[in-house]
N, C-alpha and C positions, 0 to 999 in steps of 0.2 A: 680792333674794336674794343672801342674800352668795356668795363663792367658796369658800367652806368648805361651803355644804351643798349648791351644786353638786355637787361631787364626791364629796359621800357620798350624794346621789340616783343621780347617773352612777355608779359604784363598785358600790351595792346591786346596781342592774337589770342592768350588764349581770354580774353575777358571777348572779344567780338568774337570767340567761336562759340560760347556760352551764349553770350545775349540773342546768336543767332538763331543758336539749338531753342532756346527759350521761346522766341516769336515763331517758333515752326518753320522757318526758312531753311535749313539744316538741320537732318537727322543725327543723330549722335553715332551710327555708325555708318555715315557716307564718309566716302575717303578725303575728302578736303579738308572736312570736323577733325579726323584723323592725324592728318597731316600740318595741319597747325596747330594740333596738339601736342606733336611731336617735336616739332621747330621749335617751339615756345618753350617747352620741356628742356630741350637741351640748351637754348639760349639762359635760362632759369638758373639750372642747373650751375652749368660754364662759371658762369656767374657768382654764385654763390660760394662752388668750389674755391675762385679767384680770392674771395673776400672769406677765406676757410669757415666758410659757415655748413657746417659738414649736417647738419639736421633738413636745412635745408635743401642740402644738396642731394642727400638722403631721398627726398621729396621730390624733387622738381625728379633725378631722376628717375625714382621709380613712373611717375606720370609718362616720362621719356618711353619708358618701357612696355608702361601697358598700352599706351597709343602704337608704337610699333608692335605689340603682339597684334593688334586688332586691324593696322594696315596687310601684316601677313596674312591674316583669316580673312581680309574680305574677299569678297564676290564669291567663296565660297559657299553653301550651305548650310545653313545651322544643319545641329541633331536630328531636328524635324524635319527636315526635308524642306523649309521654308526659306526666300532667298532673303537676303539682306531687306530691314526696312528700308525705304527713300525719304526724300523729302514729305513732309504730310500736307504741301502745297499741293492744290489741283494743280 
């Protein structure tokens, strides 16, 4: 896969995981949000690496990263006792 369509895979997903969080379709820690955050991350990344752009590779991964710490915390619990929010569709 070249490094051009890395980053218009990475680019797509996470801009339609935003626009979705934005219209309320997708909460920001439901795991699909998560999970394309993650892909995108690392396609970004990959990416950047390829073309030694090390600032943003700096970037795309660390996003890499906080999206996988938050795929491993879900369905757990917060502090509160309170379970993940959902979607804020009825």
């Amino acid at each position: 896969m070249t490094a051009s369509i890395l980053q218009w895979l990475g680019a797509a997903g996470l801009l339609a995981a935003f626009a979705l969080s934005q219209r309320g379709t997708w909460a920001v820690d439901r795991l699909s949000y998560l999970v394309v955050n993650l892909v995108a991350g690392v396609c970004l990344s990959v990416s950047a690496a390829l073309g030694e752009q090390w600032g943003y590779t700096f970037l795309e991964g660390a996003w890499a990263l906080i999206a996988l710490r938050g795929i491993s915390r879900w369905g757990r619990s917060a502090p509160s006792g309170s379970a993940p929010a959902r979607s804020r569709r009825p």
